[in-house]
C-alpha positions in Angstrom: 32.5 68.8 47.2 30.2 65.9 46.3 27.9 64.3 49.5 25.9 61.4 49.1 22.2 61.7 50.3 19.9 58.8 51.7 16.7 58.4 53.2 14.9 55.5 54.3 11.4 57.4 52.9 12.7 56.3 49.8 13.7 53.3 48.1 17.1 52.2 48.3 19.1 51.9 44.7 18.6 48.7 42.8 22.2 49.2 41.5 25.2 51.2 41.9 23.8 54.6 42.5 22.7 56.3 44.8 19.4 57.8 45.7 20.6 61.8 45.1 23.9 63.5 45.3 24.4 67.0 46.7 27.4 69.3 45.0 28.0 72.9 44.6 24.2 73.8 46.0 22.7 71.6 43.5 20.4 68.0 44.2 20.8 65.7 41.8 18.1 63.4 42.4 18.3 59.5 40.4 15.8 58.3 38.2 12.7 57.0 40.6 10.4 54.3 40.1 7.1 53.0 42.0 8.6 51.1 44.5 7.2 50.9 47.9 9.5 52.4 50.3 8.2 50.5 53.3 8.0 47.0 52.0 10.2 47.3 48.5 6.7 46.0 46.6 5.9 47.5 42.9 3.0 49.9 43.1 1.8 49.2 39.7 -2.4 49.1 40.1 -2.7 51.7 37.9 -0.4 54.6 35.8 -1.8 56.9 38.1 -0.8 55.0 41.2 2.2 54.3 39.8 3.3 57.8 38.9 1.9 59.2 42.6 4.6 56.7 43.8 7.5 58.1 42.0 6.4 61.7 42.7 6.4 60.5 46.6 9.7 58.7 46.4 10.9 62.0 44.7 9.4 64.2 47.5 11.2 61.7 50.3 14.7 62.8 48.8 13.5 66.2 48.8 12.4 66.3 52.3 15.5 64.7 53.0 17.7 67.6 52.4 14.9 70.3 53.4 13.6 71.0 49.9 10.3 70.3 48.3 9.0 70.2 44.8 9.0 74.3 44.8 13.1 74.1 44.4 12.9 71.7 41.6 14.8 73.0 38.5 14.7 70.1 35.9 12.6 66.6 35.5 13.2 64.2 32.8 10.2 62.2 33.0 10.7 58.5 30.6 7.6 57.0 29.9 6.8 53.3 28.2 4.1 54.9 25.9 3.4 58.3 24.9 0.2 57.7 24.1 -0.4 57.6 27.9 1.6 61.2 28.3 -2.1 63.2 29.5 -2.4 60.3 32.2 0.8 60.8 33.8 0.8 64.6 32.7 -2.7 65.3 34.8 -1.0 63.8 37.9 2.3 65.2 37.8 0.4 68.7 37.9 -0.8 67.9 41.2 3.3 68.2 42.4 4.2 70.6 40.2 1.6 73.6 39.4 1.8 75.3 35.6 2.8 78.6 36.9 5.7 77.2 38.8 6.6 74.0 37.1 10.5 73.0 36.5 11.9 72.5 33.0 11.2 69.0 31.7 11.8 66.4 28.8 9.3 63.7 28.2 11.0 60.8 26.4 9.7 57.9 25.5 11.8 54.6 26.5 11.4 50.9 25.0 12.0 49.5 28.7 12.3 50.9 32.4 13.3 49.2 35.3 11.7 46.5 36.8 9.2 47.1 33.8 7.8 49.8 35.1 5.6 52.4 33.4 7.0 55.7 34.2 10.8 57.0 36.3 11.5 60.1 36.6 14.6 62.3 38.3 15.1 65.6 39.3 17.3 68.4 39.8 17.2 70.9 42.6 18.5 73.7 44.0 18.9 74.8 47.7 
C-alpha cells in the first residue's frame, strides 16, 4: 500500500508530487532543492549553502517518518556543472560518511528547477 508523506520542515512540492511516498517498507524521497522551508526563499549564497539546504530539506522527510540519513539506500544527486562535483562532494560527506554512504549517481543536468545548482532525492529503508 502506497502513503503519502508530508512535513512542514520541508518544502512543499512546486508541482504535482509529493514531498516522499512510503510503500512496501521503502521511502521514496522527491528530488529536493534549496528552498527555505520557513519562508519558501531560494538559499542560493553559495553551492555550499545551497547543497546544506537540500541535505536539510532531505533530513526533514527523513525525520518525518523516524529515519535519518543512516537508512538511506540510494541518492541521485543532478548537478548544473560537473566541474563543481568536489564542492558539493565535500559537503555531502558531512551527511553521509565514506564508510556508510548510500549508492549514488552524479549526473550532470542542462537545467534544475527554479535554476538551481544542485537537487537531489533519496531512497530509504525502514
Amino acid at each position: 500500500m502506497k502513503q503519502i508523506v508530508k512535513t512542514g520542515e520541508a518544502p512543499l512540492p512546486i508541482g504535482p508530487y509529493n514531498q516522499a511516498v512510503k510503500a512496501n517498507g521503502v521511502l521514496y524521497i522527491s528530488g529536493q532543492i534549496a528552498i527555505n522551508p520557513a519562508d519558501g526563499s531560494l538559499v542560493n549564497d553559495s553551492l555550499e549553502a545551497e547543497t546544506h539546504q537540500v541535505l536539510k530539506n532531505l533530513g526533514a522527510i527523513l525525520r518525518a517518518e523516524g529515519l535519518d540519513y543512516e537508512q538511506v539506500v540510494k541518492c541521485t544527486v543532478f548537478i548544473k556543472d560537473m566541474h563543481q562535483f568536489s564542492r558539493i562532494n565535500a559537503v555531502y560527506g558531512e551527511y553521509f560518511p565514506e564508510a556508510t554512504a548510500p549508492a549514488r549517481e552524479t549526473v550532470e543536468v542542462s537545467n534544475l528547477p527554479r535554476f538551481m545548482q544542485v537537487e537531489i532525492s533519496a531512497i530509504a529503508v525502514y
